[in-house]
One Martini backbone bead per residue (centre of mass of N, CA, C, O) as a GRO file, in nm:
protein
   85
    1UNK     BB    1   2.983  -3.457 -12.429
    2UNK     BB    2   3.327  -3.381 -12.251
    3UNK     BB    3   3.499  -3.544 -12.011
    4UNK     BB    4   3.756  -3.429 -11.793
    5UNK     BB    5   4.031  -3.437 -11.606
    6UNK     BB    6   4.134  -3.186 -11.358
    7UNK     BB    7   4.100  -3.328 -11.049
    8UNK     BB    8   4.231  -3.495 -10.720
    9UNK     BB    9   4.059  -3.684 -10.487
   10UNK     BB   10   3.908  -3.871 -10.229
   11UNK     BB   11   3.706  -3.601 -10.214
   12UNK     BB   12   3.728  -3.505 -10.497
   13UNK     BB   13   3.615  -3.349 -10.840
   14UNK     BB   14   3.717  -3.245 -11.156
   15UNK     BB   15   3.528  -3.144 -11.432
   16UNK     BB   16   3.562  -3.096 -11.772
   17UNK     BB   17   3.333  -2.952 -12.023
   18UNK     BB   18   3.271  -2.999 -12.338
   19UNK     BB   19   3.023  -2.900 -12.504
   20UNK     BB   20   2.798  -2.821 -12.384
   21UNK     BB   21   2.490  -2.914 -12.215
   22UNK     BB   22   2.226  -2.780 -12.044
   23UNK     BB   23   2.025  -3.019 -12.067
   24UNK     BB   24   2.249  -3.205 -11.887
   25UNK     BB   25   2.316  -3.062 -11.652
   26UNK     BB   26   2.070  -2.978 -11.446
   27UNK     BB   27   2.013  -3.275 -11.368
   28UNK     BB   28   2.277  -3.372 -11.283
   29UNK     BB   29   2.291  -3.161 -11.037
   30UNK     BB   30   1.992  -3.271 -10.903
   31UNK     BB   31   2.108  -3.578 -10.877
   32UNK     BB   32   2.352  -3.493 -10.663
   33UNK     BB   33   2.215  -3.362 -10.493
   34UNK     BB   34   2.015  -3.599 -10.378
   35UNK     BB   35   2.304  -3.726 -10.275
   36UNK     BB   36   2.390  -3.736  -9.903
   37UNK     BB   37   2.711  -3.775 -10.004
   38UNK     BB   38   2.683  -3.539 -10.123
   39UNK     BB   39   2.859  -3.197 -10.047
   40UNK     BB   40   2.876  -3.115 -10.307
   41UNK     BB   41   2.795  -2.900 -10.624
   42UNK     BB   42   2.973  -2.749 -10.875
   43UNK     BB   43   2.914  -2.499 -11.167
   44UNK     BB   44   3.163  -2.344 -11.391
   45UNK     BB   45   3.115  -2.163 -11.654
   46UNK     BB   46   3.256  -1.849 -11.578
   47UNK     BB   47   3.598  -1.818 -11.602
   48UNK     BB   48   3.912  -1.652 -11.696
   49UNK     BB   49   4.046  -1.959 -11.617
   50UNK     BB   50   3.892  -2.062 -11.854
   51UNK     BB   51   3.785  -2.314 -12.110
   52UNK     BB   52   3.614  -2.465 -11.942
   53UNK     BB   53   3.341  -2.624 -11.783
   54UNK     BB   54   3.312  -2.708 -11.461
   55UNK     BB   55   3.289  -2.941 -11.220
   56UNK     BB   56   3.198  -3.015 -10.879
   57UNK     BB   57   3.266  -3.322 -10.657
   58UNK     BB   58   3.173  -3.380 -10.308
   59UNK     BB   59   3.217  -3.575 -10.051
   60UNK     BB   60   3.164  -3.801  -9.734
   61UNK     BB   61   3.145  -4.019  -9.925
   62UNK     BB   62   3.330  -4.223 -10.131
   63UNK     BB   63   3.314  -4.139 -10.478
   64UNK     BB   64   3.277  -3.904 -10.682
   65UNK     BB   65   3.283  -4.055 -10.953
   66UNK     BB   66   3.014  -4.251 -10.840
   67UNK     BB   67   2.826  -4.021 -10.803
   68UNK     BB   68   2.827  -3.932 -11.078
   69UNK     BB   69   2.733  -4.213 -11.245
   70UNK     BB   70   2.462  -4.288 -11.083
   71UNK     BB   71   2.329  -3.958 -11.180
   72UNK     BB   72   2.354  -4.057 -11.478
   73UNK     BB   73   2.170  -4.336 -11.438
   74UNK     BB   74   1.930  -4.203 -11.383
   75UNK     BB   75   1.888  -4.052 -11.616
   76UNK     BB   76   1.886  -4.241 -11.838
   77UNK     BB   77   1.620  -4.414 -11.707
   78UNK     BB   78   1.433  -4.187 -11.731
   79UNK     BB   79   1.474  -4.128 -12.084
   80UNK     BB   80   1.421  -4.438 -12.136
   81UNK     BB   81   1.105  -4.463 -12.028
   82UNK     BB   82   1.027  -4.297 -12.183
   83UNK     BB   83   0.675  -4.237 -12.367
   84UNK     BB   84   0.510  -4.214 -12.712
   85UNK     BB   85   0.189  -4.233 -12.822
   0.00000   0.00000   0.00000
């Protein structure tokens, strides 16, 4: 999956995905949303004027990119502590 910057402002941050995987996608979601600070959370799959899907993610604090990234890293850690016996 590759993440691109589509636009962007001081809340609010646009990012097409390539490539695009739903199994990562979901998580990433889903702790978005569990964000307090996260106001926004929006993924564009299908739109006529889309060559790939957006994210948009707008914040009430700090930078939105700040908040993907933390989101990503929660997810990292949460799959990289399973364990198969």
């Amino acid at each position: 999956m590759q993440l691109y910057l589509v636009e962007k402002n001081d809340k609010t941050i646009s990012v097409g995905i390539k490539e695009m995987n739903s199994t990562m996608i979901t998580p990433l979601l889903n702790k978005l949303s569990e964000n307090k600070d996260v106001s926004l959370v929006r993924y564009i799959e299908k739109h006529p004027e889309l060559v790939d899907p957006v994210l948009v993610v707008g914040v009430s604090k700090g930078k939105p990119e700040d908040a993907i990234k933390k989101a990503a890293q929660a997810i990292s850690e949460y799959y990289s502590g399973m364990k198969i016996n």
